[in-house]
N, CA and C atoms as a LAMMPS dump frame, in Angstrom:
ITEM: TIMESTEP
0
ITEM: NUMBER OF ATOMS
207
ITEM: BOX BOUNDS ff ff ff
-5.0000000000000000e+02 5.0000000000000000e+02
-5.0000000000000000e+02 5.0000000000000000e+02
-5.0000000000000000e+02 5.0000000000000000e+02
ITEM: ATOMS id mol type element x y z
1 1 1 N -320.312 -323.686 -408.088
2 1 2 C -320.238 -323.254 -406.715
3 1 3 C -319.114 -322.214 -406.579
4 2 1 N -319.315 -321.02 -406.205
5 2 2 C -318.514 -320.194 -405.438
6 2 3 C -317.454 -320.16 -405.006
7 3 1 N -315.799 -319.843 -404.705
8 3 2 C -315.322 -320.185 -404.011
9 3 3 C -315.458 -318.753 -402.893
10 4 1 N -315.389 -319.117 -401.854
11 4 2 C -315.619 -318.041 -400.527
12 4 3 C -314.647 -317.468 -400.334
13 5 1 N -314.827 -315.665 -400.262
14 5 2 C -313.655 -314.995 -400.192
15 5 3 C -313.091 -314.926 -398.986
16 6 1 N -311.572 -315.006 -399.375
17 6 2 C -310.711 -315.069 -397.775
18 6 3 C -310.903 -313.133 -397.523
19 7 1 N -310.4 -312.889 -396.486
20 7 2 C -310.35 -311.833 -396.214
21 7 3 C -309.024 -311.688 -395.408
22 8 1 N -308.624 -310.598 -395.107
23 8 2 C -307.469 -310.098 -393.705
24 8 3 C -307.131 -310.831 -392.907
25 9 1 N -308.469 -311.252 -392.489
26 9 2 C -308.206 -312.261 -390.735
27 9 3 C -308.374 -313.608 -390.978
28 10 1 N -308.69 -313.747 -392.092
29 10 2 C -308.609 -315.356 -392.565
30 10 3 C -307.102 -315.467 -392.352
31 11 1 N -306.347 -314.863 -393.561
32 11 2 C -305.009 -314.773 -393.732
33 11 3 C -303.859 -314.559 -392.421
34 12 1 N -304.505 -313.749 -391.842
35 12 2 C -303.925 -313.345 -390.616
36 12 3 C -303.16 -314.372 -389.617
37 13 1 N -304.604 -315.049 -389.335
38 13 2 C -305.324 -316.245 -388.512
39 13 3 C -304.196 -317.663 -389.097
40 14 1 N -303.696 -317.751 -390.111
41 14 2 C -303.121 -319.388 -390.462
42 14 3 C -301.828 -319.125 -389.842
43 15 1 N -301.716 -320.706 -389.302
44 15 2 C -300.103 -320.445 -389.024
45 15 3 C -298.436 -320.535 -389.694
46 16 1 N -298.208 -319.349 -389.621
47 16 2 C -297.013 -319.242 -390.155
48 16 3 C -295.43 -319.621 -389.418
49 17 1 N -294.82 -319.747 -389.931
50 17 2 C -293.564 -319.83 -389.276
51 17 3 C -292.957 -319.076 -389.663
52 18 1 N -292.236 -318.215 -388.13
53 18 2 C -291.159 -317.694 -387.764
54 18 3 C -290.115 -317.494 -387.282
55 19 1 N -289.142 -317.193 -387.889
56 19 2 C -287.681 -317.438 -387.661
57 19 3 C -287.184 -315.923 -387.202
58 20 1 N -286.668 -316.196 -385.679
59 20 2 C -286.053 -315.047 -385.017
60 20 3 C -284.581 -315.357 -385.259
61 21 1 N -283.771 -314.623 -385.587
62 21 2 C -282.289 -314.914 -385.67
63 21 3 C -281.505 -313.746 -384.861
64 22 1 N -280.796 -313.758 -383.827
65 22 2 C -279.813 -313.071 -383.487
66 22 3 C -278.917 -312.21 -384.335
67 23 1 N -278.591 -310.665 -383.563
68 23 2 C -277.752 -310.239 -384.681
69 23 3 C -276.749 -309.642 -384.384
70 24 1 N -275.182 -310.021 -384.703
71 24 2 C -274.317 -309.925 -384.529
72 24 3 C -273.681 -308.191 -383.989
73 25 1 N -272.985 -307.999 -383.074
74 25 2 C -272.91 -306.526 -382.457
75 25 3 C -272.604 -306.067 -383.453
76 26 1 N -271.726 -306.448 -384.505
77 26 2 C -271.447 -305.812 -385.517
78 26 3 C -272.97 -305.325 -386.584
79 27 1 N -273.764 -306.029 -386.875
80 27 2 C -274.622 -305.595 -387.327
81 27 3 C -275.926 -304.984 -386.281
82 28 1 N -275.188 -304.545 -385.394
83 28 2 C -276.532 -303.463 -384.676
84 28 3 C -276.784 -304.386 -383.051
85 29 1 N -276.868 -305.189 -383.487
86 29 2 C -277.288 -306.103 -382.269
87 29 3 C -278.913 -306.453 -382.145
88 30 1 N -279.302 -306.8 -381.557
89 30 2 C -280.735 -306.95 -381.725
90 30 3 C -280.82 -309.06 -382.17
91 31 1 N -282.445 -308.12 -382.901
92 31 2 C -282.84 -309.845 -383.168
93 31 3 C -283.262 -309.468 -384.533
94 32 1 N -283.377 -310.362 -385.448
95 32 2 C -283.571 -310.186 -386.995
96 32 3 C -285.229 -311.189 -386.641
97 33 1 N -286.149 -311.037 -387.276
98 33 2 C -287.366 -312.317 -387.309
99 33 3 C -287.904 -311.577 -389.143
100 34 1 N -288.552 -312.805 -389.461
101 34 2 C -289.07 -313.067 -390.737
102 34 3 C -290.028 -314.172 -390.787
103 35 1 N -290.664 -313.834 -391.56
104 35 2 C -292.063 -315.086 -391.734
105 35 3 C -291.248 -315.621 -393.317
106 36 1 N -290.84 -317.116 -393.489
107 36 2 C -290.343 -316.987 -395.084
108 36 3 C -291.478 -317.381 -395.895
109 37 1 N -292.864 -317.974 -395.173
110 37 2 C -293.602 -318.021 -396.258
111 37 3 C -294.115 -316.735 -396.994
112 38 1 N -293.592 -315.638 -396.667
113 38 2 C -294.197 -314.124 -397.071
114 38 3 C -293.02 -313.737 -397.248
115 39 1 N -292.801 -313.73 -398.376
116 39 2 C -291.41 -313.18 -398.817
117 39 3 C -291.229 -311.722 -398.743
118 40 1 N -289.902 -311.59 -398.438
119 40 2 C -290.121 -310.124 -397.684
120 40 3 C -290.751 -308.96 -396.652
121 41 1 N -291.272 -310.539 -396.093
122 41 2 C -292.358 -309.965 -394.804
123 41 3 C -290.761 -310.211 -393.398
124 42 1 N -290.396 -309.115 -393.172
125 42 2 C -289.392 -309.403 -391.898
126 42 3 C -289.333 -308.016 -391.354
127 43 1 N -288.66 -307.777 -390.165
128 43 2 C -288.376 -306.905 -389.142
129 43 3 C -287.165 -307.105 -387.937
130 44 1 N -287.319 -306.3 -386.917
131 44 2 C -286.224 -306.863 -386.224
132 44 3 C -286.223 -305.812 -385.095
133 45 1 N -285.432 -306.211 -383.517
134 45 2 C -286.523 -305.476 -382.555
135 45 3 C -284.891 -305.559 -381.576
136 46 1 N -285.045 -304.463 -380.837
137 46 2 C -283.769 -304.801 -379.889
138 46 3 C -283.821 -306.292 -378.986
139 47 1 N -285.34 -306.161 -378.876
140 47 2 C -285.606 -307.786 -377.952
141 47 3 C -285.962 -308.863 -378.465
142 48 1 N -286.183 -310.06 -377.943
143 48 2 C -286.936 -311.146 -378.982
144 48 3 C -288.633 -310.287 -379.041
145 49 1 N -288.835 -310.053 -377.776
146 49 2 C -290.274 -309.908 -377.626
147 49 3 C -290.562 -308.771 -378.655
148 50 1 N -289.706 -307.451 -378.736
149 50 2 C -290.087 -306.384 -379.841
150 50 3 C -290.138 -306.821 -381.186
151 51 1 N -289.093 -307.874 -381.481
152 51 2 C -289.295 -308.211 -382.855
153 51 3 C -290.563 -309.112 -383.282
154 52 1 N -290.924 -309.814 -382.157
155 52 2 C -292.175 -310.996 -382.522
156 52 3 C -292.987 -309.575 -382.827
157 53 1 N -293.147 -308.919 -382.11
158 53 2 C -294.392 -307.794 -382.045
159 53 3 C -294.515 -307.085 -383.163
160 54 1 N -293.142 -306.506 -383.517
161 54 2 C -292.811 -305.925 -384.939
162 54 3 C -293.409 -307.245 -385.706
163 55 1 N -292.905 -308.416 -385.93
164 55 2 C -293.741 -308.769 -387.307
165 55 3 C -294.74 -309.074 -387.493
166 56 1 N -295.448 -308.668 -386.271
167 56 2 C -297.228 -309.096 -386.201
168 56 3 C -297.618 -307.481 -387.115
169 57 1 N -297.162 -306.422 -387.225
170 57 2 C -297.154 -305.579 -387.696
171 57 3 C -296.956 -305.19 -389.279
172 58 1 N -295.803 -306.228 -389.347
173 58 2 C -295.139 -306.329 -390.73
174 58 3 C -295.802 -307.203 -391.365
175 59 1 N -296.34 -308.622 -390.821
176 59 2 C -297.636 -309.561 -390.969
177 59 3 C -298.577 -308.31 -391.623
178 60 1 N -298.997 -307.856 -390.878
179 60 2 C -300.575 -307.408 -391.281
180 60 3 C -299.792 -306.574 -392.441
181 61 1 N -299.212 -305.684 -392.428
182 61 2 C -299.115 -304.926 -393.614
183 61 3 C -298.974 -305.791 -394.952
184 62 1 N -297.972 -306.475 -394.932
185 62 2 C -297.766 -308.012 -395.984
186 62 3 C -299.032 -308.359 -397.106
187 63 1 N -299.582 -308.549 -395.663
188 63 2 C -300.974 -309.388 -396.386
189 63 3 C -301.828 -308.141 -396.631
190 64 1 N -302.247 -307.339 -396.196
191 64 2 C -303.215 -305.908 -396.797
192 64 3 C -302.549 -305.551 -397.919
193 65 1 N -301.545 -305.533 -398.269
194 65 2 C -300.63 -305.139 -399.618
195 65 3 C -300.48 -306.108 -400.825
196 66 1 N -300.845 -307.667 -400.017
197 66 2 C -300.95 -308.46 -401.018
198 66 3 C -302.493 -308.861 -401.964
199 67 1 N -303.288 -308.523 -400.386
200 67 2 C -304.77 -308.498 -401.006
201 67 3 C -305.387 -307.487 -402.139
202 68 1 N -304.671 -306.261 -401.686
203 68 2 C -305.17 -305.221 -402.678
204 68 3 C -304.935 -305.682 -403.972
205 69 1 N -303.657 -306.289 -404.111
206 69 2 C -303.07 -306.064 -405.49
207 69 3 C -302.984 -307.988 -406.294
């Protein structure tokens, strides 16, 4: 039997956890967020809300970069 190929939005679609962390004025200010099950999948946004948004971005790229290869 087959196993059925995942695709993009399979991957997309599971839930991950994310960690938004605050960032010190000294380092810029803002918010730091990262997914750690995707190593090296992170970003960071002046707001909470820009950074969630940024790593829905950094998400998709992650995984299209991991599928190819």
């Amino acid at each position: 039997m087959e196993t059925p190929i995942k695709d993009l939005a399979y991957y997309a679609a599971l839930p991950y956890s994310i960690l938004l962390t605050p960032l010190t004025e000294e380092d810029g200010g803002g918010w730091f967020v990262e997914i750690p099950e995707l190593p090296g999948c992170m970003s960071d946004g002046e707001t909470q809300q820009e950074a969630l948004e940024k790593i829905e971005d950094a998400k998709r790229l992650w995984l299209e970069s991991s599928l190819a290869h």
